[in-house]
N, C-alpha and C positions, 0 to 999 in steps of 0.2 A: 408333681407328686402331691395326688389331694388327699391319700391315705396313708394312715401312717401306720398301721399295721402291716406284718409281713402276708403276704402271698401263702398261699398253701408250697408252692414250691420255695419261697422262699426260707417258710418256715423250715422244708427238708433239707436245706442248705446249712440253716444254723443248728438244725441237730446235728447234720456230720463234722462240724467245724468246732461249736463248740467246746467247752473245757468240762463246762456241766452238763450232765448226763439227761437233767429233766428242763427244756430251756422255755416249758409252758409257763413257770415261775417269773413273773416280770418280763413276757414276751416285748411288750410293745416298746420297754424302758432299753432292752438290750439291740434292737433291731436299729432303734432311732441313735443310737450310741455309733453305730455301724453308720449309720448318715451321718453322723454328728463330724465321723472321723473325714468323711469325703470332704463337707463343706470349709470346715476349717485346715487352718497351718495348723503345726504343733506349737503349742505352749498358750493359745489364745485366751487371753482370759474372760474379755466378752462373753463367748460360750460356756467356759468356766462357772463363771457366774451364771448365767443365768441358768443352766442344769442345777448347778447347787441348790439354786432358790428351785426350780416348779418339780428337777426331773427331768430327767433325758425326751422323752417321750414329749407331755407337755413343754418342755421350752422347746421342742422343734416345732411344735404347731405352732405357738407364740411366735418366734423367728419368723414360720412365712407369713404369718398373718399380719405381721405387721411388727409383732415387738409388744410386750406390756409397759407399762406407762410409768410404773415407778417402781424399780427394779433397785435395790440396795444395792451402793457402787457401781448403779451406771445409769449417767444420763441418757436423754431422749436421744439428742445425738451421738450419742455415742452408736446407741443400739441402729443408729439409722447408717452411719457407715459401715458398720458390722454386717447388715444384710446387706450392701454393696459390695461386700468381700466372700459372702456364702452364696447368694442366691443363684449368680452365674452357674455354682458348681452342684444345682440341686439337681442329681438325676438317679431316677430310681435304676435306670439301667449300668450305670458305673457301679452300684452299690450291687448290684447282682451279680455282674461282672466279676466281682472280688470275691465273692462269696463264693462263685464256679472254681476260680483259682485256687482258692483254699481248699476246696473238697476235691479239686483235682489233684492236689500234692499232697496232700495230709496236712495242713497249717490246723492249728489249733486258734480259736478265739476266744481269748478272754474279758471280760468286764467286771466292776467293779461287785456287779451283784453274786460272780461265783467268791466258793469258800478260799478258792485258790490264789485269788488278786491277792500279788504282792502290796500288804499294809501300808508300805513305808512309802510308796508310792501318793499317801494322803499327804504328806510333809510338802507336797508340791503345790495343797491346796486348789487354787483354781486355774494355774498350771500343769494341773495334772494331765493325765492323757484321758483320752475318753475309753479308750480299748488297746489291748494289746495281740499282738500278732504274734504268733509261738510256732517254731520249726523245732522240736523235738519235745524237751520234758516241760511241759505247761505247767506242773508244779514247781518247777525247780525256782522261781524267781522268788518263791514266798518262803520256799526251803531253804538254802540258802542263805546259813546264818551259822557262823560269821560269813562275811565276805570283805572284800577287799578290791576296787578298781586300781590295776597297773595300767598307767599308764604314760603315752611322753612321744617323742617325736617319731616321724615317718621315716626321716631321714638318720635315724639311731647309726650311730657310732658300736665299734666291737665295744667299746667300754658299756657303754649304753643295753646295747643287747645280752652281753655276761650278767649283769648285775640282772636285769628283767628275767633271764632263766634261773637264775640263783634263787631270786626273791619266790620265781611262781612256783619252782621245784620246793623250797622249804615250806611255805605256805600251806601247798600240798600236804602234804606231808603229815601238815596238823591240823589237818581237815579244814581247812578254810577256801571255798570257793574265789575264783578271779573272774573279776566282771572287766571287759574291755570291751573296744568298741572294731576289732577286726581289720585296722588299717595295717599299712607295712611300718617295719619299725620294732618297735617296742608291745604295742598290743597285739602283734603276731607273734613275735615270741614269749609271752605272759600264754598266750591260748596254748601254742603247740605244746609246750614245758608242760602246762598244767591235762594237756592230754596224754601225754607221756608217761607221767608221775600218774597217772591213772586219776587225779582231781574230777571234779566239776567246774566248769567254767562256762559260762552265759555271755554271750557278744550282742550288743549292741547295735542296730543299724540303721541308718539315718533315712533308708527308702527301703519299698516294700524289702518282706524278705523272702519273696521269691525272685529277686533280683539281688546275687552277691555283688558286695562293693566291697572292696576291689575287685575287676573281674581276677587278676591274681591271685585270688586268696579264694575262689570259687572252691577247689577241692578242701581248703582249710575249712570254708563257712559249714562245709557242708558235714565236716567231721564233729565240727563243734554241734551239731544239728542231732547230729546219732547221740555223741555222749551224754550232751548235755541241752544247752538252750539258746536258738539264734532269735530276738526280740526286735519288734519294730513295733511303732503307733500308727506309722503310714498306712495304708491300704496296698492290698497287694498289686504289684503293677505299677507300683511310684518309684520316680526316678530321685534319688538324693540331691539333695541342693546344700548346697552351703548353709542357707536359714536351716536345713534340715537338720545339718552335722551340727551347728550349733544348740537349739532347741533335742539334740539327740542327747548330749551331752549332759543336761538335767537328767534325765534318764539314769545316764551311768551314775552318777553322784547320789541319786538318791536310791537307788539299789544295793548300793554297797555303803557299809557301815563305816567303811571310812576309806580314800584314797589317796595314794603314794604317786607321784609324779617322779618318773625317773630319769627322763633326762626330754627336756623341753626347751625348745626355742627362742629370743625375747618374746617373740607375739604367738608362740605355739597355743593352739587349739584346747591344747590341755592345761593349759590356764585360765582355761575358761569352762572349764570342768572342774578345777579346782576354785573357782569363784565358787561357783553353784553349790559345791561340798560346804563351803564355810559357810554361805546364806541357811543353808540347813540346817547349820549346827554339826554336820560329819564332822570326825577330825581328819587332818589334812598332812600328810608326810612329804619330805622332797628329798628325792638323794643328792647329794653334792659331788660335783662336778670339775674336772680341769678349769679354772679361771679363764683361760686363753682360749675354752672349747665355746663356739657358737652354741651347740646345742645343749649345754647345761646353765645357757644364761638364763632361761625362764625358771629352771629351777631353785637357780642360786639366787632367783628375784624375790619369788616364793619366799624362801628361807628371811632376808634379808625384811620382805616388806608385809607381809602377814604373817598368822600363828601357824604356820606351816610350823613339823617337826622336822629335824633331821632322821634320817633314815639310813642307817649303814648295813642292815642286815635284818633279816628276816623277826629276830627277837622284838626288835625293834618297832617292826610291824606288830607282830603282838600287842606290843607295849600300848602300840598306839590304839590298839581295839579295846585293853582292857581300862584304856586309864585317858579318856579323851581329852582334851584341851575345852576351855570355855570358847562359847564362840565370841569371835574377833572381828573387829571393822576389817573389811576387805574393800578401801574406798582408793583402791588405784585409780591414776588417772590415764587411764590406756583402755580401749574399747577393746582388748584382746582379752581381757580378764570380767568382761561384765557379762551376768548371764543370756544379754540379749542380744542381737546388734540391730540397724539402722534399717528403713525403708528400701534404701537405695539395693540394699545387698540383694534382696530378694527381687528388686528388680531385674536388677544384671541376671540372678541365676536365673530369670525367666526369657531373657534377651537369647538371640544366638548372633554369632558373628558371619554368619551368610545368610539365613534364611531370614523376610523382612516380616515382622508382625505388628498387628493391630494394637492399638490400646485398650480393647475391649480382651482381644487375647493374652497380652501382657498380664491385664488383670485376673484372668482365669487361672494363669499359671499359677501368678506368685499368690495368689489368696488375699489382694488387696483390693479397692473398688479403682475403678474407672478415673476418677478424680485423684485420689492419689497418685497414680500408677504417671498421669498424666505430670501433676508438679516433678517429681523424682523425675522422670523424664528432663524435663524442663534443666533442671539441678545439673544434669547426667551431659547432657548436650554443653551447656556453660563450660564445662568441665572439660570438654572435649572427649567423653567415653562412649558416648554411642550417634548416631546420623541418623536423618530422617530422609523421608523420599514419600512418592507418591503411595509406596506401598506398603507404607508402616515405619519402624524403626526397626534399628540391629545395632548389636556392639560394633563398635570399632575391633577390624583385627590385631590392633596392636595391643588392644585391651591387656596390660600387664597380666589379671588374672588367668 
């Protein structure tokens, strides 16, 4: 890719897609936003920055050229493993690809430069995402205020799922939107409740969203799509990965003005969406749980070990919108509750447990370079998690995950 302007056909692609009406306005800055999204994971701060500093558009020419030289917050090498993590994945044809899909379904694309990007999405700083992907109301994420993330375990309990209709039918109620992330559990029943009670509600998803995750929940995503608004960073055509569900999870926290955990696991996923609330300043609610029950021990950890609020009822939630807590060290020592996690993860979710791959493809997948991909490897094998052979590596089938 030696140009960085779009195509005349490409250009007709991001008029149908688009969120903005006239997308001649900062064509080149919104197109390379669209590359930006292919090359990188989510949450990269590398690219972060370096858009921050030139511009979407210019830091991608900088990127293949090599990298600028003295880039605030980021060394030479840094920026040098960075294009070891992008450059595999520069291809003008993936980016058009996406861009068919979206105008093939009706997706909406939004960027930073329309009036309609969700603001609170800056608090993510260089975290942020580069573009968003929208299956129904493209304004609805900057609309949208108050809101409220419910959220908590896959594996919900009737106690668990009561309290989650309760909470999302009242909520409703008083016009406050529910932002979740569409898994089984508790974020399916905050969505159905909140489509019921006729609300707004916006789901979250960790890979493209022309791809429902869970495929269970396909006629739900797709309901949340008409009413309201199904969002993703990925590109369309991306499969979720764990780094993904994680890094998705910023997302929810900083769209919604403050989130309630309702019944969570000790390592549930959604304590690590409530890390990310409190890194931002949200305030953060937990409902309490049976003692004896597994899945409100995250909650009651919450409660017990940050500025989590209790949450007994819907008022309460209010409470917690109008009246926020200061934000609070959230320095647990448990990698379930940090907004990031580890190399290794994204390795694995790039491995398969039959099909053997390269380390040049490992690193395509998981959006890391070659050399890394290669140590974690290393690390991973010690461990006994995955084998090697003439033909690459693969997980072990016993692979607990």
């Amino acid at each position: 890719m030696t140009a960085f302007l779009p195509t005349a056909d490409e250009t007709r692609l991001l008029a149908r897609v688009s969120a903005t009406a006239d997308v001649t306005d900062r064509l080149d800055d919104r197109f390379a936003r669209v590359v930006w999204s292919h090359l990188t994971e989510p949450g990269d701060a590398v690219a972060g920055r370096l858009i921050a500093e030139l511009g979407a558009s210019e830091a991608l020419r900088a990127a293949v050229a090599g990298g600028p030289q003295d880039l605030p917050g980021v060394d030479r090498q840094q920026m040098i493993d960075a294009r070891k993590r992008w450059m595999p994945r520069l291809s003008r044809e993936s980016v058009r690809d996406s861009l068919e899909i979206a105008a093939r379904i009706g997706l909406r694309l939004l960027s930073p430069e329309d009036e309609v990007w969700p603001a609170r999405l800056g608090d993510l700083d260089v975290h942020a995402p580069h573009v968003l992907w929208v299956r129904g109301d493209a304004s609805l994420a900057a609309r949208a205020q108050p809101s409220v993330a419910l959220i908590g375990a896959r594996a919900a309990t009737s106690y668990g799922e009561h309290v989650a209709i309760d909470l999302s039918a009242e909520l409703c109620a008083s016009g406050i939107a529910i932002v979740s992330g569409a898994a089984y559990g508790i974020d399916g029943a905050a969505h159905r409740t909140a489509l019921a009670a006729g609300g707004k509600t916006l789901a979250l998803l960790a890979g493209g969203v022309d791809r429902p995750y869970p495929a269970g929940h396909t006629d739900l995503i797709g309901r949340i799509g008409d009413a309201g608004a199904v969002i993703g960073e990925a590109p369309p055509g991306s499969a979720p990965t764990k780094w993904r569900f994680l890094q998705r999870n910023r997302l929810i926290a900083a769209l919604a003005d403050a989130t309630v955990v309702v019944e969570a696991g000790w390592r549930s996923g959604s304590l690590n969406t409530a890390g990310h609330a409190l890194t931002l300043g949200r305030p953060v609610g937990a409902v309490p749980g049976p003692i004896t029950s597994a899945a409100s021990a995250g909650a009651l950890r919450l409660l017990r070990e940050s500025a989590a609020t209790c949450i007994t009822c819907a008022a309460d939630v209010r409470e917690l919108l109008g009246d926020a807590p200061p934000l609070a060290l959230f320095d647990l020592d448990d990698s379930a509750l940090r907004p990031r996690t580890d190399d290794s993860t994204r390795v694995r979710d790039a491995l398969s447990t039959r099909a053997w791959r390269l380390p040049d493809e490992v690193a395509r997948r998981s959006g890391m370079s070659p050399g890394e991909v290669e140590a974690v490897l290393g690390l991973l094998m010690l461990g006994g998690e995955v084998e090697q052979s003439p033909l690459g590596w693969r997980r072990r089938s016993a692979d607990p995950r």
